[in-house]
C-alpha positions as CSV (number, residue, x, y, z in Angstrom):
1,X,-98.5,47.7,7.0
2,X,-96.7,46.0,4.0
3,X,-93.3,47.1,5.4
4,X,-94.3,46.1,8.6
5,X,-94.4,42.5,6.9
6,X,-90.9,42.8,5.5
7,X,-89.0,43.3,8.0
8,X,-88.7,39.6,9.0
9,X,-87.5,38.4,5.5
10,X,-85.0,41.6,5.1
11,X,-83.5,40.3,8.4
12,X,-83.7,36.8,7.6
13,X,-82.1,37.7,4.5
14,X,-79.3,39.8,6.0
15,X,-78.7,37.1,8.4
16,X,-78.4,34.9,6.0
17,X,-75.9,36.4,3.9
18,X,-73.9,36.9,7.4
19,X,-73.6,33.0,7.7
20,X,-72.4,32.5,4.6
21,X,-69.8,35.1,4.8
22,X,-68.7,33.4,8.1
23,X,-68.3,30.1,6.2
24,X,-66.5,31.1,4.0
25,X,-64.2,33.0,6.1
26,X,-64.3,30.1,9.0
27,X,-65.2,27.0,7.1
28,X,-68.3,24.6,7.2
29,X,-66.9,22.4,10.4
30,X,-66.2,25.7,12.2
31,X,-69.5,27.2,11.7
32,X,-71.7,24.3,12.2
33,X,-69.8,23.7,15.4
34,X,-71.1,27.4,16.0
35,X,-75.1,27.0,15.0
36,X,-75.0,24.1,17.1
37,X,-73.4,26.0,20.3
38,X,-76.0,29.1,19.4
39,X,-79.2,26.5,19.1
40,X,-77.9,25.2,22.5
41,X,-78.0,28.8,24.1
42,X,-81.2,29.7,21.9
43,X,-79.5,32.1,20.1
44,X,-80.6,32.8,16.9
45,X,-79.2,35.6,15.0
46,X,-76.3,35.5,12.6
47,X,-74.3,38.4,15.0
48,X,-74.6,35.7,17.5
49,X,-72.8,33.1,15.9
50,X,-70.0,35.9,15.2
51,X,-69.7,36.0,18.3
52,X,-69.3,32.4,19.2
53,X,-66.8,32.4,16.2
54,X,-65.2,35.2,17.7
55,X,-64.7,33.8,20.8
56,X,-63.1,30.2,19.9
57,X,-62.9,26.9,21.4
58,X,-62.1,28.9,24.8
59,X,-65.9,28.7,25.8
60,X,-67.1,26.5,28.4
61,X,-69.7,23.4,27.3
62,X,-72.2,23.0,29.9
63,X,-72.6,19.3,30.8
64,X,-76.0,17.5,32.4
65,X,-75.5,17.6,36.4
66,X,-73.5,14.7,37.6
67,X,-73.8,13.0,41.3
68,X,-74.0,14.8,44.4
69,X,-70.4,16.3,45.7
70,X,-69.9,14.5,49.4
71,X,-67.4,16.3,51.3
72,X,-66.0,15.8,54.8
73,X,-65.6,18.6,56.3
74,X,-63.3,19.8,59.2
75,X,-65.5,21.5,61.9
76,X,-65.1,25.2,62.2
77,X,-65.8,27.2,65.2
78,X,-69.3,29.6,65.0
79,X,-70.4,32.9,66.4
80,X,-73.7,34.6,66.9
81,X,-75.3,36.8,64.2
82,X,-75.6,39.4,66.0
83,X,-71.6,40.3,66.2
84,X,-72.3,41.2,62.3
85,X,-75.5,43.6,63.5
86,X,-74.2,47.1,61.0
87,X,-73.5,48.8,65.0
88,X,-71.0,46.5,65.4
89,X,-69.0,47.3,61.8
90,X,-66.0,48.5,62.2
91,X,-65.6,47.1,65.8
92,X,-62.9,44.9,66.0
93,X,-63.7,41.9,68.0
């Protein structure tokens, strides 16, 4: 039972050792940049943040939805749904 309470702080631990490796290999403005992005996802774990390192500034950052896009669009012509029944695959129309 007593290692079964350990194993949070030995991972906390080893996580946090992890971070500070990656400051000092990336620098403090790089890796708060990276909690920040991992707190955003709800990632928590110091492999995560490697990650995010890892991958640069070439990730995409998610904005709030913006206005509805309005489109006009050029009318197309239809056909039934049943020209796509699966015994009519292959058929060419």
């Amino acid at each position: 039972m007593a290692q079964e309470n350990l194993q949070p702080t030995l991972d906390l631990r080893r996580d946090l050792v992890e971070l500070a490796a990656l400051q000092a290999a990336h620098g403090e403005q790089a890796l708060t940049a990276a909690l920040e992005r991992a707190v955003t996802f709800r990632r928590w774990r110091a492999e995560d943040v490697r990650s995010i390192l890892a991958a640069g500034s070439g990730t995409p950052h998610p904005a709030p939805a913006g206005d509805a896009l309005v489109l006009e669009l050029p009318p197309v012509p239809t056909r039934s749904l049943a020209e796509d029944t699966l015994d009519k695959i292959g058929q060419v129309s």
